[in-house]
C-alpha positions in Angstrom: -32.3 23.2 -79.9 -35.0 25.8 -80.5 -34.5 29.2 -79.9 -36.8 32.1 -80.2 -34.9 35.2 -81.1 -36.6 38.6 -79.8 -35.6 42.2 -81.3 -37.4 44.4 -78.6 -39.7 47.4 -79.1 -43.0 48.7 -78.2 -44.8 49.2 -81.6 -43.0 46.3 -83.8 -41.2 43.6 -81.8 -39.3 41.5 -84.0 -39.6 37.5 -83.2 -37.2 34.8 -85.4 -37.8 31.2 -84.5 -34.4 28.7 -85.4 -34.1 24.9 -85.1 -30.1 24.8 -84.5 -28.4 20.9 -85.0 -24.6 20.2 -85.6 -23.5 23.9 -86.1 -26.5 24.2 -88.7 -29.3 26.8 -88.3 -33.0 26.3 -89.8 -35.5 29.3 -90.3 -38.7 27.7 -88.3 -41.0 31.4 -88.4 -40.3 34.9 -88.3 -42.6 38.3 -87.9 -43.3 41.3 -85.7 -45.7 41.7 -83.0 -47.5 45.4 -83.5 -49.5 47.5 -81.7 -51.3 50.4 -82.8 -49.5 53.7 -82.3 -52.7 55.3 -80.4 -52.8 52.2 -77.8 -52.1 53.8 -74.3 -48.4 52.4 -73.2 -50.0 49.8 -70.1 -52.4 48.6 -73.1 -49.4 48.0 -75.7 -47.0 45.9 -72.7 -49.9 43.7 -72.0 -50.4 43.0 -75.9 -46.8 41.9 -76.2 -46.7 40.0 -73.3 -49.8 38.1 -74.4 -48.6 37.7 -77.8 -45.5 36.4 -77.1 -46.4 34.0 -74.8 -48.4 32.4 -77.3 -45.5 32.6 -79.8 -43.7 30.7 -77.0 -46.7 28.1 -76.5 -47.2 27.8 -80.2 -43.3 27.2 -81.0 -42.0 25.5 -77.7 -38.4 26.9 -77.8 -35.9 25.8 -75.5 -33.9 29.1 -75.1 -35.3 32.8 -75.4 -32.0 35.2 -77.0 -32.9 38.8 -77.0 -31.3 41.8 -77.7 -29.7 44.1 -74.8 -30.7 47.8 -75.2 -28.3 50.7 -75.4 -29.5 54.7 -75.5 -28.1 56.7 -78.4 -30.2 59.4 -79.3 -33.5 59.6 -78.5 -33.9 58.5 -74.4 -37.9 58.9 -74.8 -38.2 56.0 -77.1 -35.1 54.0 -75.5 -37.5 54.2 -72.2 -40.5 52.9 -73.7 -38.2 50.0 -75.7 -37.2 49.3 -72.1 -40.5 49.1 -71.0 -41.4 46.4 -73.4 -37.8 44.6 -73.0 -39.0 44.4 -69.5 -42.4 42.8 -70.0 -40.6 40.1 -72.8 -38.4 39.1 -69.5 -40.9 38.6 -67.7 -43.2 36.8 -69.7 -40.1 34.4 -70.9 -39.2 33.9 -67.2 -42.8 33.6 -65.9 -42.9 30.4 -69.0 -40.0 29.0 -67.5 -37.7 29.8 -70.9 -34.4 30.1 -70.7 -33.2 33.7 -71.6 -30.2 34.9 -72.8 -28.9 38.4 -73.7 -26.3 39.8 -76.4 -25.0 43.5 -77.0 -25.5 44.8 -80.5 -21.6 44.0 -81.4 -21.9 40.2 -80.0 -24.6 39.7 -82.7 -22.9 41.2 -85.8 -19.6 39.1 -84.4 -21.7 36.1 -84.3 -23.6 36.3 -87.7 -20.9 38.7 -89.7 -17.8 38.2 -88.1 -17.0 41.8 -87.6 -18.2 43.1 -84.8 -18.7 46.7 -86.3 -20.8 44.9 -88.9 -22.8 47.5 -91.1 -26.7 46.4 -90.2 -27.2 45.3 -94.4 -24.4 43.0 -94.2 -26.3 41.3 -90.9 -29.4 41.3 -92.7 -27.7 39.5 -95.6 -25.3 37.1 -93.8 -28.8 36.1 -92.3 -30.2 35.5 -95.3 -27.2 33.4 -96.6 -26.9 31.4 -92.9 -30.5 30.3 -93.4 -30.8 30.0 -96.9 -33.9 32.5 -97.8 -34.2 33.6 -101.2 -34.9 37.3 -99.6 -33.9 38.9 -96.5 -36.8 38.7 -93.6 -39.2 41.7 -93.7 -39.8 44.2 -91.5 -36.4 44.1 -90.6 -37.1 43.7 -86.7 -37.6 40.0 -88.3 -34.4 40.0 -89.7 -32.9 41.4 -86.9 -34.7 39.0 -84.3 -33.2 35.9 -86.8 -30.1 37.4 -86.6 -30.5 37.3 -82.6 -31.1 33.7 -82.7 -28.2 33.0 -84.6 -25.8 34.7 -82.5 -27.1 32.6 -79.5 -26.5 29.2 -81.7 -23.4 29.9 -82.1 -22.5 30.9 -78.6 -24.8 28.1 -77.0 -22.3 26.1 -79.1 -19.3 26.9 -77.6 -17.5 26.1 -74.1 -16.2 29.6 -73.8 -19.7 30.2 -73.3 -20.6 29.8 -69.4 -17.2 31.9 -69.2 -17.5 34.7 -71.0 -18.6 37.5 -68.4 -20.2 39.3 -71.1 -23.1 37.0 -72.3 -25.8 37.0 -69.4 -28.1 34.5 -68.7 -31.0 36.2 -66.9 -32.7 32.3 -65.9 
């Protein structure tokens, strides 16, 4: 199975593509979509959607994981992250991919074991799961890796379809 792991944002939205066989995970392509700081809000969506829709014609992943938002301190930017989550959903759903969502403390259970997993000890268990000689830069990279690894292991399991806490938004 391929999956296409997404860490969402507005100006850097981290992308981590996985080939996952037999309980093993393989590091396909990772990197950050961007868009320039001065780019009015409507114009930035549109540039993610585009680009991600031709991450997702370019890599041809089965299953979309991405990572469900939560507000801590600044609201402002949590909005406009939300804003971008929401065009990612759509463009996945408007391809006809498969998406899944995972809270924060689902991924570092998945990848770390812990669920209160410091976000360095992610980055490295990443790093170890895939075999890379460095951890993925910028670290939305890592972080979007470390996405799609939490959903291999969960796609994985039978637990899975029952757990009321991992959404499938197909």
């Amino acid at each position: 199975m391929r999956i296409l792991g997404i860490d969402p944002g507005v100006a850097t939205v981290g992308f981590g593509v996985i080939d996952s066989e037999g309980g093993r995970q393989r590091m396909v392509q990772y990197g950050a979509i961007t868009t320039p700081a001065g780019m009015p809000l409507a114009a930035r969506l549109v540039q993610i959607g585009d680009d991600l829709g031709q991450l997702i014609r370019q890599f041809q992943p089965d299953e979309m994981s991405v990572e469900e938002l939560f507000f801590s301190k600044n609201i402002t930017t949590g909005i406009a992250v939300a804003h971008g989550r929401g065009v990612l959903l759509y463009t996945a759903e408007k391809m006809h991919l498969p998406v899944y969502e995972y809270t924060p403390m689902q991924i570092k259970q998945a990848v770390v074991g812990y669920g209160l997993a410091e976000k360095r000890q992610v980055m490295d268990m990443t790093r170890r799961l895939l075999k890379l000689k460095a951890v993925p830069r910028p670290d939305d990279a890592a972080d979007a890796l470390a996405i799609a690894i939490c959903h291999a292991r969960s796609a994985t399991s039978l637990l899975r379809r029952k757990d009321p806490d991992v959404k499938e938004t197909v």
